[in-house]
PyMOL Python script that loads the backbone (N, CA, C, O; Angstrom):
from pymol import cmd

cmd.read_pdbstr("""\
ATOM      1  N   UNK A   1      57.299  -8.880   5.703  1.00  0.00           N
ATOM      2  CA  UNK A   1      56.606  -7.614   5.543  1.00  0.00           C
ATOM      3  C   UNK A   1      55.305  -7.686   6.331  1.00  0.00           C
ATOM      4  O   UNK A   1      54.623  -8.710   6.302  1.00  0.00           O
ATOM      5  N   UNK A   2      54.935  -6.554   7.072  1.00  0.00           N
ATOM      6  CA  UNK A   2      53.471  -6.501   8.153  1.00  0.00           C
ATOM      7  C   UNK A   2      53.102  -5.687   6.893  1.00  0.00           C
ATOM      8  O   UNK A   2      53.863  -5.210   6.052  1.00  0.00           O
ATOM      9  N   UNK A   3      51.895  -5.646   6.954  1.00  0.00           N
ATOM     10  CA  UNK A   3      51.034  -4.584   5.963  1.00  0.00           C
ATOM     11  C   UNK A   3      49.437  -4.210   7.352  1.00  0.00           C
ATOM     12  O   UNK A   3      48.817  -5.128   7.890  1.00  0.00           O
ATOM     13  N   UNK A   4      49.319  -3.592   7.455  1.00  0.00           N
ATOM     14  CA  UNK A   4      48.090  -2.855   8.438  1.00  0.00           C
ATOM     15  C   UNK A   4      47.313  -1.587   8.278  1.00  0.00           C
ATOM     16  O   UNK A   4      47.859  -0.493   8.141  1.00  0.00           O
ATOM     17  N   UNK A   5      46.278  -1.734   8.296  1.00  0.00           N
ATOM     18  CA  UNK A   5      45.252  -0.447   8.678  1.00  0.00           C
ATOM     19  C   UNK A   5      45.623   0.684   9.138  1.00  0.00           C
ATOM     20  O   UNK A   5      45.744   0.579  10.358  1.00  0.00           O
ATOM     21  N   UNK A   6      45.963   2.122   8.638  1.00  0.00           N
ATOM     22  CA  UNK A   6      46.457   3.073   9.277  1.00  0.00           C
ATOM     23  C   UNK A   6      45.524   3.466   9.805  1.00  0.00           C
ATOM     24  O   UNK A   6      44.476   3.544   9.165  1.00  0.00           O
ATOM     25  N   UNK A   7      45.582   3.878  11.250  1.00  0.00           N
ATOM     26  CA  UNK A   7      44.692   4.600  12.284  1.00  0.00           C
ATOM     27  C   UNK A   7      45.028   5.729  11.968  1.00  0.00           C
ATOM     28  O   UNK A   7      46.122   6.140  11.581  1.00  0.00           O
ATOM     29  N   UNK A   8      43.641   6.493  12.207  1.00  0.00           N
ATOM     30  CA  UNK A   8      43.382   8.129  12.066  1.00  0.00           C
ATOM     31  C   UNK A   8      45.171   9.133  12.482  1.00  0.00           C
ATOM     32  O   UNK A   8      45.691  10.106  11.936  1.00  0.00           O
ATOM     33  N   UNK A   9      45.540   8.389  13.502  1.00  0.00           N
ATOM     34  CA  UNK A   9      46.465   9.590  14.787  1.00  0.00           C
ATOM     35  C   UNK A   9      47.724   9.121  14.125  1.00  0.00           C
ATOM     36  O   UNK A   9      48.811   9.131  14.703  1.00  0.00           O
ATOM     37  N   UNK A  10      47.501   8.609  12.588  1.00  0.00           N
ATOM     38  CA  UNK A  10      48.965   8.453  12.234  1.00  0.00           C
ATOM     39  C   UNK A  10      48.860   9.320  10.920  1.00  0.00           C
ATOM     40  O   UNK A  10      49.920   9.507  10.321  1.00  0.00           O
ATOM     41  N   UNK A  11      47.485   9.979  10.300  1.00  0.00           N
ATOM     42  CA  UNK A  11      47.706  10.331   9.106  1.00  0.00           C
ATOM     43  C   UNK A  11      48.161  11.589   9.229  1.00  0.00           C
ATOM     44  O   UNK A  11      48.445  11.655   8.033  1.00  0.00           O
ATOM     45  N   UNK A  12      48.459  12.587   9.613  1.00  0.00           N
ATOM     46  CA  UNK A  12      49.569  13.869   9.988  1.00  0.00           C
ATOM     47  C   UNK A  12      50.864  13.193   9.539  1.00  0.00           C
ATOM     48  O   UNK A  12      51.267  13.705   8.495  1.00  0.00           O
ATOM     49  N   UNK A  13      51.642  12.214   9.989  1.00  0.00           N
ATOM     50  CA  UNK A  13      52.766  11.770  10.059  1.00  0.00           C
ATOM     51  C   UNK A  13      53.240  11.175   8.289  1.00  0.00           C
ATOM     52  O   UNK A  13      54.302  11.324   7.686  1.00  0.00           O
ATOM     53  N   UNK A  14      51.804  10.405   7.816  1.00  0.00           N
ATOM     54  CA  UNK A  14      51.319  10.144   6.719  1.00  0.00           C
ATOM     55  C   UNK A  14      51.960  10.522   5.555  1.00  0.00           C
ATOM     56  O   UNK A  14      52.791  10.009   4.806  1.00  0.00           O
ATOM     57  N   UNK A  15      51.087  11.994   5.632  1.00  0.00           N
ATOM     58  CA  UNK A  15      50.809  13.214   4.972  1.00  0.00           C
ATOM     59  C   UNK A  15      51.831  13.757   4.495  1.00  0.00           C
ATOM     60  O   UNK A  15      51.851  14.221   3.355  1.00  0.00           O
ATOM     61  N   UNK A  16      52.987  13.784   5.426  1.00  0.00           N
ATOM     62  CA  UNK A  16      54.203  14.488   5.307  1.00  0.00           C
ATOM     63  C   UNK A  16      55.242  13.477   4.031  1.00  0.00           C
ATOM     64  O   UNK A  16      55.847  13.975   3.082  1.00  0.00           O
ATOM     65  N   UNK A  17      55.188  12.036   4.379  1.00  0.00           N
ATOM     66  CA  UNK A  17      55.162  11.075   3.440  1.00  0.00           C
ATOM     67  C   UNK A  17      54.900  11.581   1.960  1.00  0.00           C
ATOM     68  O   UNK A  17      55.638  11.946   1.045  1.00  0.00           O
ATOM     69  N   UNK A  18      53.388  11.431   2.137  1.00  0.00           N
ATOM     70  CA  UNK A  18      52.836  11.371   0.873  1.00  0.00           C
ATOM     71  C   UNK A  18      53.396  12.723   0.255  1.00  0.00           C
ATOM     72  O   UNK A  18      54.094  12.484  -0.730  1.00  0.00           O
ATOM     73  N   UNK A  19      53.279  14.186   0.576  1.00  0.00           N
ATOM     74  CA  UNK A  19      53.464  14.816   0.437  1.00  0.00           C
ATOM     75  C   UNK A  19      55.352  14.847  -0.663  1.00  0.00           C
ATOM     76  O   UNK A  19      55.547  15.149  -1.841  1.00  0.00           O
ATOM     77  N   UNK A  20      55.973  14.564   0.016  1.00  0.00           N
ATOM     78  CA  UNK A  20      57.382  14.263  -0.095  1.00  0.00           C
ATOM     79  C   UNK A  20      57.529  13.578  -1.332  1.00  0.00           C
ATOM     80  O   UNK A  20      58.425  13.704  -2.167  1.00  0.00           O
ATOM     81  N   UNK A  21      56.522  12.831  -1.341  1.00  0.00           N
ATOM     82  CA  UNK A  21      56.130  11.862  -2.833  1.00  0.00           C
ATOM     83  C   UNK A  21      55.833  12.376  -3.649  1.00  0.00           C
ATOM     84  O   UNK A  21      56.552  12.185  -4.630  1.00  0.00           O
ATOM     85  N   UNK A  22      54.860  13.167  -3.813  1.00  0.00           N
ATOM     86  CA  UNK A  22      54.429  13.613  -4.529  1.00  0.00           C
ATOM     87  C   UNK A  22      55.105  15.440  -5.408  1.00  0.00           C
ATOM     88  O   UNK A  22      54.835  16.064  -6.434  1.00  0.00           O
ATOM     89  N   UNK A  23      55.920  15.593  -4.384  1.00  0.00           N
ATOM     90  CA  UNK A  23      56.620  16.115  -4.976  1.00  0.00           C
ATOM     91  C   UNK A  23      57.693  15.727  -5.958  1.00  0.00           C
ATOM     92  O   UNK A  23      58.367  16.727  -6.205  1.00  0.00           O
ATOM     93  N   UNK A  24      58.148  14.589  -6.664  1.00  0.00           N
ATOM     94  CA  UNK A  24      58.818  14.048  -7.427  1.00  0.00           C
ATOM     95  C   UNK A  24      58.034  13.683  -8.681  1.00  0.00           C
ATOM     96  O   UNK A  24      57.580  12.540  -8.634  1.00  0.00           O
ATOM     97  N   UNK A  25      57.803  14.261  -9.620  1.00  0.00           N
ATOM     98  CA  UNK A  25      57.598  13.420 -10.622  1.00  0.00           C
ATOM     99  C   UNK A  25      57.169  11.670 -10.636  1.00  0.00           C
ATOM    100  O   UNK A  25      56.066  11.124 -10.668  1.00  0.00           O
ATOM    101  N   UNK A  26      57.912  11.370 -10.616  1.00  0.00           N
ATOM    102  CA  UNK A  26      58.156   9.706 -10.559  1.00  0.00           C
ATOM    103  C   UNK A  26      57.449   9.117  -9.982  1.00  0.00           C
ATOM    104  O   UNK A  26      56.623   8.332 -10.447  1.00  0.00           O
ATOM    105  N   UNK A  27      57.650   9.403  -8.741  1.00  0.00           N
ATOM    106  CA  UNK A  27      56.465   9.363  -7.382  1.00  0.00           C
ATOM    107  C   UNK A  27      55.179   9.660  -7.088  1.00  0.00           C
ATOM    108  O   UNK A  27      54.339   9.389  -6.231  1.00  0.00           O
ATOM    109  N   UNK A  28      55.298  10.330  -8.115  1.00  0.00           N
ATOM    110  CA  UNK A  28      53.533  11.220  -7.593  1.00  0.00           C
ATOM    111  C   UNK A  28      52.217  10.702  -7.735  1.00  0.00           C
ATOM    112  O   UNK A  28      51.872  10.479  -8.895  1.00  0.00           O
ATOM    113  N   UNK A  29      51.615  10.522  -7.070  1.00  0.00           N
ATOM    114  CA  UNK A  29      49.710  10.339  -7.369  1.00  0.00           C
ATOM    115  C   UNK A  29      49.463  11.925  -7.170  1.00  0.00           C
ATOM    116  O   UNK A  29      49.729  12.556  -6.147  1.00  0.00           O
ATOM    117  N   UNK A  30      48.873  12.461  -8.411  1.00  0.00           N
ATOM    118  CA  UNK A  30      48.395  13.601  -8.177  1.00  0.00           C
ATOM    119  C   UNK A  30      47.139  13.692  -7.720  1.00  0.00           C
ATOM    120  O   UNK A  30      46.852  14.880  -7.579  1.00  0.00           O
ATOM    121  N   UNK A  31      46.299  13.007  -7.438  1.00  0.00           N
ATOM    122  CA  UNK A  31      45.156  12.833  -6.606  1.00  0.00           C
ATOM    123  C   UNK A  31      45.105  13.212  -4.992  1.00  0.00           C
ATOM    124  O   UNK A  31      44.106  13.366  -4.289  1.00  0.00           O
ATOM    125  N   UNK A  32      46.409  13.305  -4.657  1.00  0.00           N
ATOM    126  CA  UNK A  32      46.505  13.531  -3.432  1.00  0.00           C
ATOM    127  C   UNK A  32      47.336  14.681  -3.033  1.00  0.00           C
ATOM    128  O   UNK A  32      47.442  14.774  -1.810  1.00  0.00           O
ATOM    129  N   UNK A  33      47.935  15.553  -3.689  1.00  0.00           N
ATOM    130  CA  UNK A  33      48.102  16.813  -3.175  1.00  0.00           C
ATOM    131  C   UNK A  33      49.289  16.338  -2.838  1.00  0.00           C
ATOM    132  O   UNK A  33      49.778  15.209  -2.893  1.00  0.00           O
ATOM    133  N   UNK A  34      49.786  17.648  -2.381  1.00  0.00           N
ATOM    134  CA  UNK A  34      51.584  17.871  -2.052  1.00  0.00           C
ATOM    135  C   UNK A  34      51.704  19.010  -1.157  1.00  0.00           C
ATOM    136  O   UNK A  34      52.641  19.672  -0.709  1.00  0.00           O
ATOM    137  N   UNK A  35      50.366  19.015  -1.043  1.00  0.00           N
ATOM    138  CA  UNK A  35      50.661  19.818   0.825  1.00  0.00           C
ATOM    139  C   UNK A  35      50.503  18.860   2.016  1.00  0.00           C
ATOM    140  O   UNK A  35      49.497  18.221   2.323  1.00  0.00           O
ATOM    141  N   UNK A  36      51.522  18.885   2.535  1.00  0.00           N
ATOM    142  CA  UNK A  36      51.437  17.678   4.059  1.00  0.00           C
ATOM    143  C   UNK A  36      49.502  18.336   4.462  1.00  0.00           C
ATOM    144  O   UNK A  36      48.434  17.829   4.118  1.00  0.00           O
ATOM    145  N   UNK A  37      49.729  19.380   5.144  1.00  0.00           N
ATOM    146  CA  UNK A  37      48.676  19.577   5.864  1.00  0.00           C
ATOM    147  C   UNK A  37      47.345  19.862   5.067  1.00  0.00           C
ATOM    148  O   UNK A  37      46.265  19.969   5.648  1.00  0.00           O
ATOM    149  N   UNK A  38      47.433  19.934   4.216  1.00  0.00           N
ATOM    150  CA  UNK A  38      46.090  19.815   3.080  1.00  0.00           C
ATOM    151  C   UNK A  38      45.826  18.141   2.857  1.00  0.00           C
ATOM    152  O   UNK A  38      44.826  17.484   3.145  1.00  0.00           O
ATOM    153  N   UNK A  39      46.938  17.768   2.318  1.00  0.00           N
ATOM    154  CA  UNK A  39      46.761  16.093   2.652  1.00  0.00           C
ATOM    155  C   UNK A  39      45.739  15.609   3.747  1.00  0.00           C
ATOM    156  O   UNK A  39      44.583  15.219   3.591  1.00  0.00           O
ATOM    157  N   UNK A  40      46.775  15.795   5.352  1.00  0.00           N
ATOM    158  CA  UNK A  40      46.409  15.156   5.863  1.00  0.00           C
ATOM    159  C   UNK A  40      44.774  15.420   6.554  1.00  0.00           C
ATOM    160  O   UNK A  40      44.114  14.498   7.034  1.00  0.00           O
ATOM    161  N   UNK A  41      44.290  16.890   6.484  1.00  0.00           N
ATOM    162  CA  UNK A  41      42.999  17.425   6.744  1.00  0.00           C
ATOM    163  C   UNK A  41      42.131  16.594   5.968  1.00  0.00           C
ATOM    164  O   UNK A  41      41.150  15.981   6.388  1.00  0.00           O
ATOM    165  N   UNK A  42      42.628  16.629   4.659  1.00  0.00           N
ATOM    166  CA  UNK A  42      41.030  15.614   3.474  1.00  0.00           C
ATOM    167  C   UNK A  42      41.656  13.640   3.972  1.00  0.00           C
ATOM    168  O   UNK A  42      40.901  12.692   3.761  1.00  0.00           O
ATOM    169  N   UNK A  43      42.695  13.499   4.432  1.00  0.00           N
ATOM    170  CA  UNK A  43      42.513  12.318   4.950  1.00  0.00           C
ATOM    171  C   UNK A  43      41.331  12.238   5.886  1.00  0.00           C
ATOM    172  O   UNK A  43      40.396  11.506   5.565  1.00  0.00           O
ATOM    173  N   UNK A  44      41.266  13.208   7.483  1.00  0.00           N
ATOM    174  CA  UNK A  44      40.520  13.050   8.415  1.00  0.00           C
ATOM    175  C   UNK A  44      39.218  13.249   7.778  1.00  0.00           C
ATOM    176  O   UNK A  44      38.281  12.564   8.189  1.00  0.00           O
ATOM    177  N   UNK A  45      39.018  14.125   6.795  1.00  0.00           N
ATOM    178  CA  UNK A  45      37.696  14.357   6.533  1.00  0.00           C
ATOM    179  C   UNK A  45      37.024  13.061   5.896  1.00  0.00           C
ATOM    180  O   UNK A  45      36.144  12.425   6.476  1.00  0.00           O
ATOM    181  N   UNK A  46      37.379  12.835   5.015  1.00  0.00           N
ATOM    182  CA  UNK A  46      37.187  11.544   4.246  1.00  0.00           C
ATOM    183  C   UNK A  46      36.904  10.233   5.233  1.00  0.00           C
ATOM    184  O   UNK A  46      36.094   9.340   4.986  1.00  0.00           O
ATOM    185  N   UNK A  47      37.892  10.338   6.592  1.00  0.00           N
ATOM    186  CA  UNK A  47      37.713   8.909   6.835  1.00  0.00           C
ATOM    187  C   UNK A  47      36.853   9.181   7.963  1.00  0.00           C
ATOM    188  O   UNK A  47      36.583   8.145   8.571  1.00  0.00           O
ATOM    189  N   UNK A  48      36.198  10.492   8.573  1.00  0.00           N
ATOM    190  CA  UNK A  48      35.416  10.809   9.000  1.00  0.00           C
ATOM    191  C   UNK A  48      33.883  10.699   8.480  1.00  0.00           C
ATOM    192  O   UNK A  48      32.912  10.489   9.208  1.00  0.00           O
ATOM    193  N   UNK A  49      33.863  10.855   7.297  1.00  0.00           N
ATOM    194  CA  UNK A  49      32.473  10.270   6.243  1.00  0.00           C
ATOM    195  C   UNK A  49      32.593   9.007   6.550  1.00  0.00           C
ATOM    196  O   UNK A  49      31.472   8.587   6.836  1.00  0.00           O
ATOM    197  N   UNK A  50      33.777   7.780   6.680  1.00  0.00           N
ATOM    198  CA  UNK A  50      33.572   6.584   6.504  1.00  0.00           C
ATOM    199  C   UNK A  50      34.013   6.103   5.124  1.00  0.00           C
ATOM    200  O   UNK A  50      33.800   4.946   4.761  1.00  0.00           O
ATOM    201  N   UNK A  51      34.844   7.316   4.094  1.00  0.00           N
ATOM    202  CA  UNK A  51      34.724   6.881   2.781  1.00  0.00           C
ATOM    203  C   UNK A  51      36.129   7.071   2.536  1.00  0.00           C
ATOM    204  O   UNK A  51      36.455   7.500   1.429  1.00  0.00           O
ATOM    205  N   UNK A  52      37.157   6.775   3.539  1.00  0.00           N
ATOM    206  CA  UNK A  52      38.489   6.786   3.552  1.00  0.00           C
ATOM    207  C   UNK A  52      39.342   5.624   3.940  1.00  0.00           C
ATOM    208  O   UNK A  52      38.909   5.145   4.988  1.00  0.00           O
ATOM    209  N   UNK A  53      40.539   4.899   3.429  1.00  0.00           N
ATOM    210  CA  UNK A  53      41.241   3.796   4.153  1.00  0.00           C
ATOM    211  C   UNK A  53      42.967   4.034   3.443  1.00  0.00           C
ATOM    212  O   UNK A  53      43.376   4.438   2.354  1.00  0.00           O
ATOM    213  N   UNK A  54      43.578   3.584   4.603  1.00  0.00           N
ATOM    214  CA  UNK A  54      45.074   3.522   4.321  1.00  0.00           C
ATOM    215  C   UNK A  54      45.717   2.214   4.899  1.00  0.00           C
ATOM    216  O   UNK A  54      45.559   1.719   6.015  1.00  0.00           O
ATOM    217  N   UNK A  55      46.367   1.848   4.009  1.00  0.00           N
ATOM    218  CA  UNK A  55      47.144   1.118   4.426  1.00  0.00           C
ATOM    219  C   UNK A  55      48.548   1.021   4.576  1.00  0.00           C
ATOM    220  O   UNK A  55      49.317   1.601   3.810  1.00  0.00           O
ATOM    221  N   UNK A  56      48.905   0.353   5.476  1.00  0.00           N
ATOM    222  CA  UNK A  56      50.711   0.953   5.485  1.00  0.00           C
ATOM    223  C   UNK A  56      52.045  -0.573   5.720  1.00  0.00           C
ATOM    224  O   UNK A  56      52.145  -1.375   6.649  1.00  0.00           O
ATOM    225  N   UNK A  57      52.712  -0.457   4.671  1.00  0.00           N
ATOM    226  CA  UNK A  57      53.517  -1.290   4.826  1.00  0.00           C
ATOM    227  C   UNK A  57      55.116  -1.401   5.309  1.00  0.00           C
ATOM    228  O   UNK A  57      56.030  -0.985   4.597  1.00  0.00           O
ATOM    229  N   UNK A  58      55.309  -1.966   6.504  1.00  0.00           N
ATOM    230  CA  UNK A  58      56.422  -2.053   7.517  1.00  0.00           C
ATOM    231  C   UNK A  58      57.402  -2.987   7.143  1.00  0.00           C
ATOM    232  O   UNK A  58      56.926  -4.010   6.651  1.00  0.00           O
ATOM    233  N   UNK A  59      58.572  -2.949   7.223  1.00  0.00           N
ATOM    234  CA  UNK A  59      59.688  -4.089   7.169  1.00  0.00           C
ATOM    235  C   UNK A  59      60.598  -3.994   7.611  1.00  0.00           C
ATOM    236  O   UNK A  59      61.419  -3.193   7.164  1.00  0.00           O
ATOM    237  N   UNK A  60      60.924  -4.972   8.966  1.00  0.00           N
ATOM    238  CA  UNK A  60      61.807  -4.373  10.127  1.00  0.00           C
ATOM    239  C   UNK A  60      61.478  -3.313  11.081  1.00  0.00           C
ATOM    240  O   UNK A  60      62.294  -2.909  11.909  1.00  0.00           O
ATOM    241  N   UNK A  61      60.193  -2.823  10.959  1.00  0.00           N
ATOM    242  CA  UNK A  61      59.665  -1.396  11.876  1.00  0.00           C
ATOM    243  C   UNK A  61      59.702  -0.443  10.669  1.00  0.00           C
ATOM    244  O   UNK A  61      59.028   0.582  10.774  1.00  0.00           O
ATOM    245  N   UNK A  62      60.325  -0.623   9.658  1.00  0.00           N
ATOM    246  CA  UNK A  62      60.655   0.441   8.986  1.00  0.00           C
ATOM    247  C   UNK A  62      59.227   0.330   7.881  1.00  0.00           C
ATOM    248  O   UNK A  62      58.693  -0.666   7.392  1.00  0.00           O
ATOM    249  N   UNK A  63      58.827   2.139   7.716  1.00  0.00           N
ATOM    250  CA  UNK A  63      57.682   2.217   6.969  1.00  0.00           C
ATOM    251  C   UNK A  63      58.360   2.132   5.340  1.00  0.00           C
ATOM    252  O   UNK A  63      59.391   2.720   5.013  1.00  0.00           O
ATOM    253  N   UNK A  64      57.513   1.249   4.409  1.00  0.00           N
ATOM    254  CA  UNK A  64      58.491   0.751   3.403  1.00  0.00           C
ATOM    255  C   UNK A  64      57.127   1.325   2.293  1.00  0.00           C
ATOM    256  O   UNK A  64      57.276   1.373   1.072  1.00  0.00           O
ATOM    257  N   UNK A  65      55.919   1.699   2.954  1.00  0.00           N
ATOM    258  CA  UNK A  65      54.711   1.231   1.426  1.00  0.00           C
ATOM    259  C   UNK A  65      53.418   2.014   2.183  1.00  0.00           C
ATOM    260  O   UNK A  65      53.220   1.877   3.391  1.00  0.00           O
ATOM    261  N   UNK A  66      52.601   2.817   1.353  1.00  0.00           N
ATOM    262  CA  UNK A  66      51.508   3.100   1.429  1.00  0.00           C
ATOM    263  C   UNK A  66      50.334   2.954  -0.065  1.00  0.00           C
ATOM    264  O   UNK A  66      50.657   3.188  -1.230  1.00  0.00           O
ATOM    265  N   UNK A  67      49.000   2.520   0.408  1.00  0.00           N
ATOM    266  CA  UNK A  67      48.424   2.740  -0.453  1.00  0.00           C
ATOM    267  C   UNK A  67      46.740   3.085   0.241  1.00  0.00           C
ATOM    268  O   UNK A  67      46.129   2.506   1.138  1.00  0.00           O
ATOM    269  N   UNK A  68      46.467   3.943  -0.380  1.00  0.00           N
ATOM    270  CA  UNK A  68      44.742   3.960   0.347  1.00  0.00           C
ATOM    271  C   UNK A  68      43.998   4.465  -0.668  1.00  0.00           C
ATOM    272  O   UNK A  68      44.319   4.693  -1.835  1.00  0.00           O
ATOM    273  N   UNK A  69      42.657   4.661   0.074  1.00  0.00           N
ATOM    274  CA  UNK A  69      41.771   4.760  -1.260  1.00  0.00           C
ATOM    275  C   UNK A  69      40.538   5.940  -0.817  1.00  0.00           C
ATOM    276  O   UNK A  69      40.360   5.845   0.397  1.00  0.00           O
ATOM    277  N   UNK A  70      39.903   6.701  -1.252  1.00  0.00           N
ATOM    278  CA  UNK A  70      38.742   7.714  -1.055  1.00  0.00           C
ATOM    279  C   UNK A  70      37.739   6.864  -1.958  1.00  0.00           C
ATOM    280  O   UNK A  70      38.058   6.044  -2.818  1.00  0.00           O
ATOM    281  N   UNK A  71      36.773   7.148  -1.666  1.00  0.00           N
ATOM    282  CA  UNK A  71      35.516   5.720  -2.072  1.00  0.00           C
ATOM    283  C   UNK A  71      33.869   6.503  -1.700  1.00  0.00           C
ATOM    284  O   UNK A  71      33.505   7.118  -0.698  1.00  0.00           O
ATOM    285  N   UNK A  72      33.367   6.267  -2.575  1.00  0.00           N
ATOM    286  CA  UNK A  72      31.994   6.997  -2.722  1.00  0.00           C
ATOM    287  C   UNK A  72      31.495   5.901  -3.208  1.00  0.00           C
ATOM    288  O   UNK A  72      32.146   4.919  -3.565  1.00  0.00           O
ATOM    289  N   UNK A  73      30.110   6.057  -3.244  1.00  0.00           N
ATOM    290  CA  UNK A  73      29.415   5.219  -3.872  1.00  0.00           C
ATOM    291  C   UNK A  73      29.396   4.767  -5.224  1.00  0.00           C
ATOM    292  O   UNK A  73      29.434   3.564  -5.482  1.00  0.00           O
ATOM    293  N   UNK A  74      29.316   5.995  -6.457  1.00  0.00           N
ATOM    294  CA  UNK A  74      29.810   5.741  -7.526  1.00  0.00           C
ATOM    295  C   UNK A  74      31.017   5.404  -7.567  1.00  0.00           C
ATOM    296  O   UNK A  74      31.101   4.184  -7.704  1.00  0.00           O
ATOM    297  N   UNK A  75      32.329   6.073  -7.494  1.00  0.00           N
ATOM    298  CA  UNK A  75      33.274   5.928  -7.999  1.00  0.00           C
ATOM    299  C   UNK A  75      34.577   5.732  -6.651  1.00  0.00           C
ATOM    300  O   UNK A  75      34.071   5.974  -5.556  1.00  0.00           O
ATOM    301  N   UNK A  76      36.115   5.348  -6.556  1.00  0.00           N
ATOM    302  CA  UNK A  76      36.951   5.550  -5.857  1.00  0.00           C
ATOM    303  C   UNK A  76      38.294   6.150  -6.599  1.00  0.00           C
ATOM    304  O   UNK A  76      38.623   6.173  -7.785  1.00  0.00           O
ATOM    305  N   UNK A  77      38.990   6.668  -5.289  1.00  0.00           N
ATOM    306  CA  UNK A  77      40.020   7.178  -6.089  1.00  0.00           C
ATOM    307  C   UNK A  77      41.164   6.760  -5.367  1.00  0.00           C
ATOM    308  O   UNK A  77      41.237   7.146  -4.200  1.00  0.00           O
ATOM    309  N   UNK A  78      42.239   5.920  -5.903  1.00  0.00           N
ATOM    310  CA  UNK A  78      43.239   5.307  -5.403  1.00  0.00           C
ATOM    311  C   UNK A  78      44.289   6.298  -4.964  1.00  0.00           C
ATOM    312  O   UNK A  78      44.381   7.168  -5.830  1.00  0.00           O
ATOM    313  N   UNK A  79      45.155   6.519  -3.912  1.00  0.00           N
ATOM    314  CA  UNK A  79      46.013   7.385  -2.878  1.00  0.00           C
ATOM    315  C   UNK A  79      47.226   5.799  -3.243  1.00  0.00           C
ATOM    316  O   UNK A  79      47.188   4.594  -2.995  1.00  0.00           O
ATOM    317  N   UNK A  80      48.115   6.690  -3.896  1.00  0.00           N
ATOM    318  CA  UNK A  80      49.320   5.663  -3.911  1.00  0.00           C
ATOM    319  C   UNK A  80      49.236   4.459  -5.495  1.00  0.00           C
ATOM    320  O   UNK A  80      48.423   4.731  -6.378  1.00  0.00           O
ATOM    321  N   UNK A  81      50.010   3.414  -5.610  1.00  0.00           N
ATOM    322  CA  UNK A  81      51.242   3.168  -4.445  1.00  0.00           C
ATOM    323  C   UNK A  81      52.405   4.556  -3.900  1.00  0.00           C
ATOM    324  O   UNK A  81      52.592   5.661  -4.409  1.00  0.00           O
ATOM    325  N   UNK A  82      52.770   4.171  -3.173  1.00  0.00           N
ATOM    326  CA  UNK A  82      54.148   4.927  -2.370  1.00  0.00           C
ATOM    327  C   UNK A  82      54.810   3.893  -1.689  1.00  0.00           C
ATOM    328  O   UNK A  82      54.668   3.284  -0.628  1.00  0.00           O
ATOM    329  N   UNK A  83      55.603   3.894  -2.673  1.00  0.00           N
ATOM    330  CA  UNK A  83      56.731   2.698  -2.311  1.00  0.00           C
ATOM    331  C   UNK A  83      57.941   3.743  -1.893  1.00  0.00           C
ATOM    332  O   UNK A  83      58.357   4.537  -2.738  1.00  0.00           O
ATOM    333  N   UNK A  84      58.541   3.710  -0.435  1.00  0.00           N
ATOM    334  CA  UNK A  84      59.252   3.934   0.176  1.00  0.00           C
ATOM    335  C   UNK A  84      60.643   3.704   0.317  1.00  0.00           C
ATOM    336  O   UNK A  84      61.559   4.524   0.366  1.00  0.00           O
ATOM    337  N   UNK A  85      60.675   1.989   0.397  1.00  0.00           N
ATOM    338  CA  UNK A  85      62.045   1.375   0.355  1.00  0.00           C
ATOM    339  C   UNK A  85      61.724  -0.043  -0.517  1.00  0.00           C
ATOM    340  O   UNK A  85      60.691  -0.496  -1.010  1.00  0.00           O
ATOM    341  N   UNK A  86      62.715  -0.376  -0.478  1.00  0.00           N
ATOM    342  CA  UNK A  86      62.817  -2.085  -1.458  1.00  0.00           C
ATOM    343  C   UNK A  86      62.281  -1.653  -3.063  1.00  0.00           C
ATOM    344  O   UNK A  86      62.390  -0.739  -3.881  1.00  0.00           O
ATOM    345  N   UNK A  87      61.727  -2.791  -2.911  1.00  0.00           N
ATOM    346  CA  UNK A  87      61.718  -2.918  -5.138  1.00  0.00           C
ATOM    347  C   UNK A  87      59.792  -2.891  -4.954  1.00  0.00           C
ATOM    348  O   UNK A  87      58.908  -3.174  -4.146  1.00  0.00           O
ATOM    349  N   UNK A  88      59.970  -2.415  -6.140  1.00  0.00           N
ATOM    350  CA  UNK A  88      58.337  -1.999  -6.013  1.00  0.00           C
ATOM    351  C   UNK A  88      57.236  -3.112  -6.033  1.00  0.00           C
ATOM    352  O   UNK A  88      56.145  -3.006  -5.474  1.00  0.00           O
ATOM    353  N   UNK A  89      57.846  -4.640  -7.050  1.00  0.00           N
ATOM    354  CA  UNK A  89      57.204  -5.842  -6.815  1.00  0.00           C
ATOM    355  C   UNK A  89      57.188  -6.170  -5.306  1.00  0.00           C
ATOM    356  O   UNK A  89      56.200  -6.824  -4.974  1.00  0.00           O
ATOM    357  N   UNK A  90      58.012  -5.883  -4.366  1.00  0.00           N
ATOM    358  CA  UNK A  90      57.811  -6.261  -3.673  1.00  0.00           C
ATOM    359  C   UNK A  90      56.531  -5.695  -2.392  1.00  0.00           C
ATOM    360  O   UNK A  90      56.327  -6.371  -1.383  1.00  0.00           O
TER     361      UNK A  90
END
""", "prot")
cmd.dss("prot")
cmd.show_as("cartoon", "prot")
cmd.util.cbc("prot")
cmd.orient("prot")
């Protein structure tokens, strides 16, 4: 498994992800919305403050895992897990 830093020019692609997720029950962080493009706008904004991070997990090329976080000084708010493929321990 690679696990890496999502760059800005991937959170559109993201979004649509998360989005998809969050439309399920099961799946959902409701912290993050279930509009792709509402998503992915407060991603750029956020990581445009500096108070945004994603991370993304690959296996075989294949996107398998996301988790990121919105972060202020007082408080943060966790984006995920979004487990994609495999078993969630993993």
């Amino acid at each position: 498994m690679f696990i890496q830093l999502t760059p800005p020019e991937r959170f559109a692609a993201l979004a649509e992800t998360i989005a998809a997720q969050n439309s399920q029950p099961e799946t959902q962080c409701i912290h993050s919305g279930d509009q792709a493009k509402a998503i992915a706008a407060e991603m750029h904004h956020f990581h445009d403050e500096g108070r945004f991070v994603m991370w993304q997990a690959e296996q075989q090329n294949e996107l398998v895992g996301l988790l990121g976080g919105e972060l202020d000084e007082e408080m943060a708010f966790l984006w995920g897990p979004f487990v994609l493929a495999g078993e969630w321990d993993d």
